[in-house]
N, C-alpha and C positions, 0 to 999 in steps of 0.2 A: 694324201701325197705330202711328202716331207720337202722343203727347198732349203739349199746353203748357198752359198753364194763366197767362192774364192775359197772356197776348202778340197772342190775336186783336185786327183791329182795333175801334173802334166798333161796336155792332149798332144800328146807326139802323134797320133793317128794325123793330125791336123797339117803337121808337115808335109805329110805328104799330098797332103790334096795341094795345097799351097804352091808348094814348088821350093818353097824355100830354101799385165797384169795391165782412197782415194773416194744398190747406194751410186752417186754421183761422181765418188772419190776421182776415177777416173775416164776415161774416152774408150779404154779397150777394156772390157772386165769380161771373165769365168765366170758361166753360172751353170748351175748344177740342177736337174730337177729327176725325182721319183716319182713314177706312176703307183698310183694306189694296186693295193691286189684287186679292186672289185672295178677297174679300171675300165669305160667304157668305150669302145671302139671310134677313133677320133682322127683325123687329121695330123701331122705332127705340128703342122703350121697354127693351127688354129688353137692348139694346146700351149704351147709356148705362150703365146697374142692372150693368151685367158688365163693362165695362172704366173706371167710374168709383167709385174707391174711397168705402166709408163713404154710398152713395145707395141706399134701396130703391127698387124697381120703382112703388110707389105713389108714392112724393115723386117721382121723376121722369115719372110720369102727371099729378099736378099741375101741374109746371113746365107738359106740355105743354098742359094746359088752361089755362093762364095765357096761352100765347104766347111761351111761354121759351126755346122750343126751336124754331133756324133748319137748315135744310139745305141747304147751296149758299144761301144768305139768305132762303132763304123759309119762313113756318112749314109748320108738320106738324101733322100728327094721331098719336095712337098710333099705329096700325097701320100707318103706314108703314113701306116695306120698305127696308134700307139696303143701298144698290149700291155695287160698290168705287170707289173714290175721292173717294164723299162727303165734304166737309168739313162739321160738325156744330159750331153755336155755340149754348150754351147758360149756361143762368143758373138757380143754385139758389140762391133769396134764401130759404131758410129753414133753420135751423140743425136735426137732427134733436136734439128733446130727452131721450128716455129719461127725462124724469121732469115732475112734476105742475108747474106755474108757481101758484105762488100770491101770490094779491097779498095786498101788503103799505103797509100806512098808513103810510107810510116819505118826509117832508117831501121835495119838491124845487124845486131853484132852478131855475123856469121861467122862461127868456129871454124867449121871445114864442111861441105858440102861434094855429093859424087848424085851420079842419078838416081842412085834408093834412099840416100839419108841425107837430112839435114841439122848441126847441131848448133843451138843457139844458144847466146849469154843473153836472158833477157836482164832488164833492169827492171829495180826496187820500182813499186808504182805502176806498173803495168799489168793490165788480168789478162789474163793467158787467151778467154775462151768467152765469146760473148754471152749475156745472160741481161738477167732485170735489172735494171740503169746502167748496165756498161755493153749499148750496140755498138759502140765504135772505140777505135781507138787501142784493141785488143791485138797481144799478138798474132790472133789467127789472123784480123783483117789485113796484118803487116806480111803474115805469109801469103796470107791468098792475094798480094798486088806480087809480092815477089814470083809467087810460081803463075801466073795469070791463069787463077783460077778465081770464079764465080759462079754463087749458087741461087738460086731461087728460094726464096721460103714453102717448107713441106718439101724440097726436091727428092722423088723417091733415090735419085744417085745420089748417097750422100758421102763422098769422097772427099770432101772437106774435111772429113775427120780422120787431118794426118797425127793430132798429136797421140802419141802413146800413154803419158803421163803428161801430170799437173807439177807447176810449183804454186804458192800462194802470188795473193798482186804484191806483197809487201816483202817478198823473196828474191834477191836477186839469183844470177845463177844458171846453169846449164841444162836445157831440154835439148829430146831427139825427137828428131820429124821424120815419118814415115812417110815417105813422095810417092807410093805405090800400096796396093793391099797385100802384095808377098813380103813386102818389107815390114810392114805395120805389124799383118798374124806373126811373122815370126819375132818382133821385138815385143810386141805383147807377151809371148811365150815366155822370153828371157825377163822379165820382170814378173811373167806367173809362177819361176822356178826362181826366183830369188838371184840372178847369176848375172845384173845388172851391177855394177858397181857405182855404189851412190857416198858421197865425200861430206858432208859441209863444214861450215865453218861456222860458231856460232859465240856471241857471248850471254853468256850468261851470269845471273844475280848470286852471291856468297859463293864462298872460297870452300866448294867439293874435298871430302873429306879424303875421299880416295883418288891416284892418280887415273883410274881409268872404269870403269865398270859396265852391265848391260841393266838395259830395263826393257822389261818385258810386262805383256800384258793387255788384255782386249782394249780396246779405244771404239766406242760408240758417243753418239747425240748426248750433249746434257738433257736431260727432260725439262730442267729449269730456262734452258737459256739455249735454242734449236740453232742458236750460229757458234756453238760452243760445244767441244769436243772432253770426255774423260776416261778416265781408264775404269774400267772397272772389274769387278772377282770373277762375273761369272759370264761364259764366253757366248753366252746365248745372246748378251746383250750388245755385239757388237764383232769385231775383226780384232784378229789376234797381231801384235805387234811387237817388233821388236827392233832396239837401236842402243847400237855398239858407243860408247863415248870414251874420250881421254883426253886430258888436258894439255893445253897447250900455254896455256902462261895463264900466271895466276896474279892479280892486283885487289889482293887483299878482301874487296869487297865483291869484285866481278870475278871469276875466271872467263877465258876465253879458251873453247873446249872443241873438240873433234868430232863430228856423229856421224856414224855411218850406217846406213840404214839395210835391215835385213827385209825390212817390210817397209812396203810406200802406204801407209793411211794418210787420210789426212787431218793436217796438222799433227803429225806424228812427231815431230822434236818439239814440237813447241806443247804440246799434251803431257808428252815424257817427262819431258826435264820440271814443268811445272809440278808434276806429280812428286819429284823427289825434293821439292820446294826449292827449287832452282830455277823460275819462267828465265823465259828470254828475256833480255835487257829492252825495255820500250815496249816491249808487247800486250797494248790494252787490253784485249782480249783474255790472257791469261795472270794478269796479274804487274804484267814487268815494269810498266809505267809508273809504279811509285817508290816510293824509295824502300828497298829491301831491306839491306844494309849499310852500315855505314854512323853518323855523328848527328846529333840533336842540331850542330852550330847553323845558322842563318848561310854561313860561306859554302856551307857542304850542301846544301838543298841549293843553293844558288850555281854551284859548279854540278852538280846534275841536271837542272834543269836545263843547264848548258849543254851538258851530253843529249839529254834528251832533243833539245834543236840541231843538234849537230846529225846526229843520227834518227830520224825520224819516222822511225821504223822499227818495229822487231829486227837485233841483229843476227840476220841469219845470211847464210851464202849457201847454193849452190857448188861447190867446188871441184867436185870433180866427177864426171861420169867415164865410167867403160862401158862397155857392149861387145859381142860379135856380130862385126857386118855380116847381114842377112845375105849377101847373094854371095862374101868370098868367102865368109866362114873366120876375117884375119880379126884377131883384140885390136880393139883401139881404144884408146885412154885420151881424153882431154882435161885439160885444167884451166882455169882462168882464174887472177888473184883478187884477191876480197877488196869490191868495190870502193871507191874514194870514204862514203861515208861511214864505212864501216870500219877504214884504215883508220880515217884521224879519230875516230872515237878512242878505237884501241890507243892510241899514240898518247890522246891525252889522257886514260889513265895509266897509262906507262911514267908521262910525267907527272900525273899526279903523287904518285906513288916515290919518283925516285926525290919528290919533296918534301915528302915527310918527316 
């Protein structure tokens, strides 16, 4: 049996059962599997639960009461039997939590909100999605006080899992919340066909040779370093990526550039751009936190290390997302402007520069 994961094509089948895309990366993900030719008379349920890591047999009885689960493209029930050569496309839009979701009376900057969707500006410093040392405090806990919902740990309803996508905790920027499972399947859809419109805003370290270019290219685990993401030649090793850039003002030593993303991996502008020896500006992780470019002098490492306090983060934004709402069908476009810290960075080397 052969598995891929995010390379099936569309599952338009899925719309219709519905009514109506970061691995971890993300909360909604495609996955793909092949029965062997010598394929032994099975369950569907039980084959999923057995050759798909990290899924019990109950979360994927759910998927298939949802309609998540296609065969050769058509749905199933449980008890169907899997013949060799089946091809089986499925979708596990819930993250399993192993622990209590409690909400939390925790402010958020709500874009615009209707009964299926919710789209939020989170702030720099906040993780999206609870995990190991961040139980509380997280946007989901901040959604789940907003929509008064709470969950149990192990809860087989796992409907807490409205996000569609991730940003990083050190990302400001715009997500969409899925308030229902016909809203969720079919924005997962629009980010598994790329037709999500994704903006940011980013700075970045030396002055890009060209005004605008793509970079392309798998992004899998460092083997070195398991919290660290790179690109690499050959695509067995990872998810194929890709992100549009062009600049937007250039100070000599930084640009401050445009990404717009064809593919959500994660950490995918900050992998990319690193890769073309451009990280992010402050970003430890890949490199941006030390001085790239720039002067040997005592004043120039001391007016960065200034930027670096001022902006205390990888400078990156969220900036603009589109979508079609899921239940009217209409585009809608949001923006919101690049965070305070990430303003005055910009600003002071704007003045840096017009002092030169």
């Amino acid at each position: 049996m052969t598995e891929s994961t995010l390379t099936a094509p569309a599952l338009d089948p899925l719309k219709e059962v519905s009514g109506e895309d970061s691995g971890t990366d993300v909360l909604f993900e495609h996955f793909r599997l092949v029965a062997d030719k010598g394929q032994e008379p099975v369950r569907i349920d039980k084959f999923i639960a057995t050759h798909q890591e990290d899924t019990s047999r109950s979360r994927v009885q759910q998927a298939i009461k949802l309609g998540y689960v296609l065969v050769n493209d058509v749905p199933v029930k449980a008890n169907y039997v899997v013949r060799p050569c089946d091809v089986i496309k499925f979708v596990m839009p819930y993250e399993r939590r192993g622990l209590e979701i409690l909400p939390e009376d925790i402010p958020l900057d709500i874009v615009y909100e209707d009964e299926d969707v919710l789209v939020v500006n989170k702030p720099a410093g906040m993780v999206v999605h609870p995990g190991h040392g961040n139980y509380n405090g997280t946007l989901v806990n901040a959604l789940a006080f907003h929509l008064g919902l709470k969950q149990e740990a192990d809860a087989e309803d796992e409907r807490m899992g409205v996000l569609v996508h991730r940003i990083d905790k050190d990302t400001s920027g715009l997500l969409v919340v899925a308030k229902n499972p016909p809203a969720q399947l079919n924005l997962a859809d629009q980010f598994f066909v790329h037709s999500i419109d994704r903006i940011y805003t980013a700075v970045v370290w030396g002055n890009l040779a060209e005004d605008e270019g793509t970079i392309e290219g798998t992004i899998g685990r460092d083997p070195n370093d398991r919290l660290r993401f790179k690109v690499y030649d050959d695509p067995e090793k990872g998810k194929w990526a890709v992100t549009h850039w062009r600049v937007l003002e250039r100070y000599g030593f930084i640009t401050v550039v445009e990404c717009r993303l064809e593919t959500g991996r994660t950490h995918q502008i900050r992998v990319h751009m690193a890769s073309i020896g451009h990280p992010l500006f402050n970003d430890e992780r890949y490199g941006g936190s030390e001085i790239r470019q720039g002067t040997i002098y005592a004043k120039y490492r001391q007016f960065i290390q200034n930027c670096f306090a001022l902006c205390p983060r990888q400078a990156l934004h969220a900036r603009t997302l589109g979508f079609t709402h899921p239940r009217t069908g209409e585009r809608l476009f949001f923006e919101v402007p690049v965070p305070a810290d990430m303003s005055a960075l910009i600003e002071k080397w704007r003045t840096y520069t017009q002092n030169l």
